[in-house]
FIKEDREN-495741 format. One record per residue (C-alpha): residue in three letters; x, y, z; residue number from 0. Coordinates in steps of 0.25 Angstrom, whole numbers, plus 2048, in hexadecimal, padded with zeros to 3 digits. Example, Ala and Ser with C-alpha at 12.3 -4.5 7.8 and 13.67 -1.06 7.14 Angstrom:
BEGIN
<"ALA" <831 7EE 81F> 0>
<"SER" <837 7FC 81D> 1>
This chain:
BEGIN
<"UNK" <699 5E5 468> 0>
<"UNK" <6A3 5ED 45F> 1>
<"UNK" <6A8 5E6 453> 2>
<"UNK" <6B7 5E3 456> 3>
<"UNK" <6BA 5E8 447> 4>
<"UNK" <6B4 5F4 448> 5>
<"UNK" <6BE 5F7 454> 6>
<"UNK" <6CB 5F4 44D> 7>
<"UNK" <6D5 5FF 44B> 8>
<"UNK" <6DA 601 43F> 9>
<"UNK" <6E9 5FD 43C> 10>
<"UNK" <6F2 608 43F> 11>
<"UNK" <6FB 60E 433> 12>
<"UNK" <70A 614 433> 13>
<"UNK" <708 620 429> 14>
<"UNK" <716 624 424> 15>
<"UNK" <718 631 420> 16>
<"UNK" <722 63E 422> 17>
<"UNK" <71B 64C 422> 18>
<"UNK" <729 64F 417> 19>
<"UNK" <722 64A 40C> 20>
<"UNK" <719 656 40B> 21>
<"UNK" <723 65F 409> 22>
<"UNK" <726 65D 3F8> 23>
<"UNK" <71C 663 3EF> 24>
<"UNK" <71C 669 3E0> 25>
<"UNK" <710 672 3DC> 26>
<"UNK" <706 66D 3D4> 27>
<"UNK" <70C 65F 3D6> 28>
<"UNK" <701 654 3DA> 29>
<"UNK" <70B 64E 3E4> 30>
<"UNK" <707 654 3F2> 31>
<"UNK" <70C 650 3FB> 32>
<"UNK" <705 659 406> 33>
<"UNK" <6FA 650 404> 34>
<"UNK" <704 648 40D> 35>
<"UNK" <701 653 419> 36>
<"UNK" <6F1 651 415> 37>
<"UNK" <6F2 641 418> 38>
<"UNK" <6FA 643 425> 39>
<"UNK" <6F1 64D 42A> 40>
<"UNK" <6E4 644 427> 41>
<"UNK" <6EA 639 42E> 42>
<"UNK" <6ED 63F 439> 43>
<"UNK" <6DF 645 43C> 44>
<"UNK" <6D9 637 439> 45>
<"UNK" <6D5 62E 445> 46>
<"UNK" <6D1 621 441> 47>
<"UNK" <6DF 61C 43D> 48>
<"UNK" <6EC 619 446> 49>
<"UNK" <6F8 61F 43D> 50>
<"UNK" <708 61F 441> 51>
<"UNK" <70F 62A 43C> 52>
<"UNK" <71E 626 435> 53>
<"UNK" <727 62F 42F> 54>
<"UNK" <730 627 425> 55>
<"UNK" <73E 626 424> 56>
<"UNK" <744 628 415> 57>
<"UNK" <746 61D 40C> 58>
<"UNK" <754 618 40E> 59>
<"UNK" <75C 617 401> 60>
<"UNK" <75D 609 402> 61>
<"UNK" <74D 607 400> 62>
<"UNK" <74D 612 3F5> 63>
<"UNK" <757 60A 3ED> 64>
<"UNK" <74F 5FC 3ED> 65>
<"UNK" <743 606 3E6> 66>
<"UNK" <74C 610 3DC> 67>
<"UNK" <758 612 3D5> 68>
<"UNK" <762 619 3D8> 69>
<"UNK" <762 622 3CE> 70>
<"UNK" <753 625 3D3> 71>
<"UNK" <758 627 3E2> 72>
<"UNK" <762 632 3DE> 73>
<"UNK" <758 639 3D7> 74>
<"UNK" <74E 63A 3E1> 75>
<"UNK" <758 63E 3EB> 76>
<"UNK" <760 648 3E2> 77>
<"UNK" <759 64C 3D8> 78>
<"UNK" <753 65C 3D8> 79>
<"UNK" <74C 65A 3CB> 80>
<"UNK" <73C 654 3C9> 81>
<"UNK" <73C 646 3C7> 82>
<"UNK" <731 648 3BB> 83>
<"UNK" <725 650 3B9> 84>
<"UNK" <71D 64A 3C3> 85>
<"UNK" <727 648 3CE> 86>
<"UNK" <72E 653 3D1> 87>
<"UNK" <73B 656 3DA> 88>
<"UNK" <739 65D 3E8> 89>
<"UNK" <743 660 3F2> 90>
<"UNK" <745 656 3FC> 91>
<"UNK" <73E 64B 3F1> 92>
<"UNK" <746 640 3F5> 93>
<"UNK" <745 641 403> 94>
<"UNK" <736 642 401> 95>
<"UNK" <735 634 3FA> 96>
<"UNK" <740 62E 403> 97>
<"UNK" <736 630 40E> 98>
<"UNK" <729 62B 406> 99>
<"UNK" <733 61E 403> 100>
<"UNK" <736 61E 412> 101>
<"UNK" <726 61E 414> 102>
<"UNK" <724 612 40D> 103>
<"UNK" <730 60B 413> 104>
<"UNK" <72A 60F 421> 105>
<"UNK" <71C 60A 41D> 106>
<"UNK" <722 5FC 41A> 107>
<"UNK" <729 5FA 426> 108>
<"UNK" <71C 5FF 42C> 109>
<"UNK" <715 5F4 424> 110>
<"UNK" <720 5E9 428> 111>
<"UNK" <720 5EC 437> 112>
<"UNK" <70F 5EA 434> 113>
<"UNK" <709 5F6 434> 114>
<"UNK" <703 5FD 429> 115>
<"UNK" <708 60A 423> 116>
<"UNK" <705 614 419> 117>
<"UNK" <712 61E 415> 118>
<"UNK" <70C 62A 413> 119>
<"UNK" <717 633 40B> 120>
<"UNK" <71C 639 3FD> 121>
<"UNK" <71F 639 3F4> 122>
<"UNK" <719 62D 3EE> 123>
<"UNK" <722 622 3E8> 124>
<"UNK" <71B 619 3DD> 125>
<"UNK" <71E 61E 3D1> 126>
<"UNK" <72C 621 3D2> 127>
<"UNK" <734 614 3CC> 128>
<"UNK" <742 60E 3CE> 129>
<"UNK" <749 61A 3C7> 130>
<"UNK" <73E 625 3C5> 131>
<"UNK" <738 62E 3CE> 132>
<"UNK" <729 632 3C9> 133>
<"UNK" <71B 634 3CA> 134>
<"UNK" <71D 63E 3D5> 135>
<"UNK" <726 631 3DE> 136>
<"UNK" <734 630 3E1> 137>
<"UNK" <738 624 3E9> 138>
<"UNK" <72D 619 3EA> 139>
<"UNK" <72A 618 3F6> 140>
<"UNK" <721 609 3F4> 141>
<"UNK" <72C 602 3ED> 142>
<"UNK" <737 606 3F6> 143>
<"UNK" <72F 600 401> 144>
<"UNK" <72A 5F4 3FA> 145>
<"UNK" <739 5F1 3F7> 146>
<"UNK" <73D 5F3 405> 147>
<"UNK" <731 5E9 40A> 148>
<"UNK" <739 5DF 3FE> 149>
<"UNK" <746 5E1 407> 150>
<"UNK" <740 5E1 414> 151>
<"UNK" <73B 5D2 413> 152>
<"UNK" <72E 5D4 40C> 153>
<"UNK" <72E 5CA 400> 154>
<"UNK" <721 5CE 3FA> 155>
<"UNK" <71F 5DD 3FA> 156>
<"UNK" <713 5E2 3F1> 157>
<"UNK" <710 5F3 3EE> 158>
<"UNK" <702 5F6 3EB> 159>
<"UNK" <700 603 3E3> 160>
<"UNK" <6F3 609 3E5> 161>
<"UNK" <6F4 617 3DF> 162>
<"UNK" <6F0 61C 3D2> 163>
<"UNK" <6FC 61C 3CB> 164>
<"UNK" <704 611 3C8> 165>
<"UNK" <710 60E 3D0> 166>
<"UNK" <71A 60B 3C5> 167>
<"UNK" <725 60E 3CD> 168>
<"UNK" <722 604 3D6> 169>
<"UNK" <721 5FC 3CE> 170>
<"UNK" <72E 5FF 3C6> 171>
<"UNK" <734 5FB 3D0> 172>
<"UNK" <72E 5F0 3D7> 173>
<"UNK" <72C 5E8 3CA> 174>
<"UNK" <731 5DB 3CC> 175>
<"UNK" <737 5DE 3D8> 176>
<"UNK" <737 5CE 3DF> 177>
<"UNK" <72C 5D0 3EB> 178>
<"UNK" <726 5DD 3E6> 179>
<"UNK" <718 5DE 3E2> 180>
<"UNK" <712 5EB 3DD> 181>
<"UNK" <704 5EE 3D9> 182>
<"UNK" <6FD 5FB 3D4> 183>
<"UNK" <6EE 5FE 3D1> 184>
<"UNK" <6EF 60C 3CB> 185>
<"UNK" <6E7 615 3BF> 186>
<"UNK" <6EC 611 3B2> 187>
<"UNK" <6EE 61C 3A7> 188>
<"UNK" <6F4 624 3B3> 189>
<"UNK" <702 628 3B7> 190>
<"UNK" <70C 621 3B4> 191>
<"UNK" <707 619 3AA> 192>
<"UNK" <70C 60E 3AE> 193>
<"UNK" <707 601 3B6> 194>
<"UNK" <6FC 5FC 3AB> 195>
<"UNK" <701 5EE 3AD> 196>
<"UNK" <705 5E3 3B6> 197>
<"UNK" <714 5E0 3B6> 198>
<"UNK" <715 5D3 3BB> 199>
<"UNK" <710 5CC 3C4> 200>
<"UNK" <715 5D5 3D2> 201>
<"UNK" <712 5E2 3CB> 202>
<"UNK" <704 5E4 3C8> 203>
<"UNK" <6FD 5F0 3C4> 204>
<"UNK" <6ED 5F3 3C4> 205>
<"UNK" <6E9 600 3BA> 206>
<"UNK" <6DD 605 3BE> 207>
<"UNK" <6D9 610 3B3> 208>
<"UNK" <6D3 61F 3B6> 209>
<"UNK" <6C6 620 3BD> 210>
<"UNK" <6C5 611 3C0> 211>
<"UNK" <6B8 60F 3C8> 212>
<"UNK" <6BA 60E 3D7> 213>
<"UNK" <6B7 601 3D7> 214>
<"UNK" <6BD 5FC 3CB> 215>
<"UNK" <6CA 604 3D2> 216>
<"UNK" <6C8 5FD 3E0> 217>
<"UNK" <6C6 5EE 3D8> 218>
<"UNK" <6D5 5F1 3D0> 219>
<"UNK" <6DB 5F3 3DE> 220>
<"UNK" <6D4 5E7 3E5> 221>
<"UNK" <6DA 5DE 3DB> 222>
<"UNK" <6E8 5E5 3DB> 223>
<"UNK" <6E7 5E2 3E9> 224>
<"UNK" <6E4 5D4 3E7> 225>
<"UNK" <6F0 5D1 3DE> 226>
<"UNK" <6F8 5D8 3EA> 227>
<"UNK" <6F3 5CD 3F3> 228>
<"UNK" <6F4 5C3 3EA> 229>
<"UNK" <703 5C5 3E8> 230>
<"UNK" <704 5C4 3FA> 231>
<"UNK" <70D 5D0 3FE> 232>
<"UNK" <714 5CE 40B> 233>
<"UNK" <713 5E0 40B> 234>
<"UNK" <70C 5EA 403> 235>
<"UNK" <711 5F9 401> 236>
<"UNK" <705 600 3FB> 237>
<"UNK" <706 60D 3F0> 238>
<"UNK" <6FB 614 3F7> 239>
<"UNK" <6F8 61E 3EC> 240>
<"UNK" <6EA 625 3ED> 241>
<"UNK" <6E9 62C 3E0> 242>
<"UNK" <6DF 622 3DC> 243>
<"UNK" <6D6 62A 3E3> 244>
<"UNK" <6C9 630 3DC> 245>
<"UNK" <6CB 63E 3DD> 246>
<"UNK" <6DB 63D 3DC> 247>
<"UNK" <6E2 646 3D2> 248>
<"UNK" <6EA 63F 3CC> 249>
<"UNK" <6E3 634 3C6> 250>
<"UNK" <6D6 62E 3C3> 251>
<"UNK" <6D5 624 3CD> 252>
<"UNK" <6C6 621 3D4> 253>
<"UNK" <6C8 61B 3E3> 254>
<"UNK" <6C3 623 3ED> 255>
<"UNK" <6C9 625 3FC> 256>
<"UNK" <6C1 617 401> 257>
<"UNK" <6CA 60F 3F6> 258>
<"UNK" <6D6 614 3FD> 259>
<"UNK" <6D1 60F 40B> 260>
<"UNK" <6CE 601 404> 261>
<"UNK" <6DB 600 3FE> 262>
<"UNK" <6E1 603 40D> 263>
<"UNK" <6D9 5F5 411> 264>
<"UNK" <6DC 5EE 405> 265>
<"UNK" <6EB 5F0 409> 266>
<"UNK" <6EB 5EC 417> 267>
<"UNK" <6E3 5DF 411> 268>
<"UNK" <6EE 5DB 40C> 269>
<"UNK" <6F2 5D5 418> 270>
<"UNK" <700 5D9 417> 271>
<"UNK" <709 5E4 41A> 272>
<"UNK" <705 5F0 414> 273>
<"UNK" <70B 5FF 412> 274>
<"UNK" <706 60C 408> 275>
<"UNK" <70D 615 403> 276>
<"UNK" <707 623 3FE> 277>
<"UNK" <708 625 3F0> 278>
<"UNK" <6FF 62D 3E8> 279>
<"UNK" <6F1 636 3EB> 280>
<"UNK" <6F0 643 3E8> 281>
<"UNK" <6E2 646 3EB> 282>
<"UNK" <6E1 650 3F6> 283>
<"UNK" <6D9 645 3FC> 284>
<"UNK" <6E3 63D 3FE> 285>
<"UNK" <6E4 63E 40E> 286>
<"UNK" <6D7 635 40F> 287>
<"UNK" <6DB 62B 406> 288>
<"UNK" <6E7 628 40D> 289>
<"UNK" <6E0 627 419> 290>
<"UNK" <6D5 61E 413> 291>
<"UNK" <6DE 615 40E> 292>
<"UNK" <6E6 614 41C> 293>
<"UNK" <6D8 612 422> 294>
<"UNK" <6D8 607 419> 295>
<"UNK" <6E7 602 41C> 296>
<"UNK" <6E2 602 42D> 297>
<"UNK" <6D4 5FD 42B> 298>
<"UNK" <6CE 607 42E> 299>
């Protein structure tokens, strides 16, 4: 007789994306977004997962606001000059980031109505704070939808930032936000510099330092992810970053393409509603560690 278990399907996913936010790129710039076109193709060809296929609305201005100044908002939307060294201005930037901030928004509806959803855009959001764009970000994207879960009727809303970096600009702006939760496991010395410590007790911050051991790396996370639970979020967005990668560029992190398919389980254990939102990777394996952690995310 077949084990009923072994015949479950796994959960289908509603990946958000729009093929536009391919078309920005600076020479030399680590920020690819081609490697957009390189996921979307993998998961197309793969067969053992069921995937929807949304194209995002932009952000509305009224979402943005909740997240940024306005000084910030006219910047990104008028300004023809880079932002800083590390995050430079492209035509049509502001459309761009409108769309990755309507990703996410999409994603948590998705995750309200029950169904699980990764947005699947760029540029990425978590650096850039209240009033400054940076570290290769614009809008982000995470905080505008964790504030829209606040306003929608969501009184506990937690965002669990798993990439290398720190998301300081979550975190700048979510800080005592009444509701909000933020969490962030990430390389310390590494860019920015910043989260080395807790801030309170609904902004917590886990350094893990360069060249970790796996496992040491993978025990830092289970116990981020315990406080996460601890605190009892009624949804999760999730900064899906997977520069923490072994062979990624850009830092020294030591998780290898399993980790990221554990993490996927890990978030779906939570038991709530869950979303992700693509932040950073910039290894050119970077197509199979998203599908591994969506492997993980379904159950598969």
């Amino acid at each position: 007789m077949t084990d009923a278990s072994s015949m479950r399907m796994p959960t289908p996913i509603s990946i958000i994306t729009d093929a536009r936010c391919t078309q920005y790129h600076r020479e030399g710039h680590p920020e690819r977004p081609a490697r957009i076109q390189e996921t979307t193709a993998l998961l197309k060809q793969q067969k053992g997962l069921e995937l929807s296929w949304i194209q995002p609305e932009p952000a509305p201005r009224e979402a943005v606001q909740r997240a940024h100044s306005a000084d910030l908002i006219r910047n990104v939307m008028e300004s023809r000059e880079d932002f800083d060294g590390d995050t430079p201005w492209h035509p049509g930037i502001h459309e761009h980031t409108l769309r990755a901030a309507g990703g996410a928004l999409r994603a948590l509806r998705e995750a309200g109505q029950g169904r699980r959803a990764f947005s699947l855009l760029r540029p990425p959001g978590h650096h850039a704070t209240r009033s400054q764009a940076m570290g290769f970000c614009y809008f982000n994207s995470i905080a505008i939808a964790a504030l829209a879960a606040r306003h929608e009727g969501f009184k506990r809303v937690a965002v669990f930032d798993f990439d290398v970096h720190h998301g300081n600009g979550t975190e700048d702006i979510l800080l005592n936000q009444e509701g909000m939760m933020f969490i962030s496991v990430h390389q310390s010395p590494c860019y920015p510099g910043t989260g080395l410590t807790h801030r309170g007790p609904q902004s917590r911050n886990f350094t893990v330092r360069p060249s970790t051991p796996r496992l040491d790396y993978r025990k830092i996370l289970e116990g981020a992810i315990a406080e996460l639970q601890q605190w009892k979020p009624d949804i999760v967005g999730v900064s899906a970053g997977f520069d923490a990668y072994a062979r990624d560029p850009l830092a020294q992190g030591t998780l290898e393409r399993e980790d990221f398919h554990w993490l996927g389980e890990r978030m779906t254990g939570l038991g709530v509603p869950v979303f992700s939102v693509l932040e950073g990777g910039y290894s050119s394996d970077l197509p199979e560690l998203i599908l591994q952690y969506l492997r993980g995310i379904a159950g598969a």
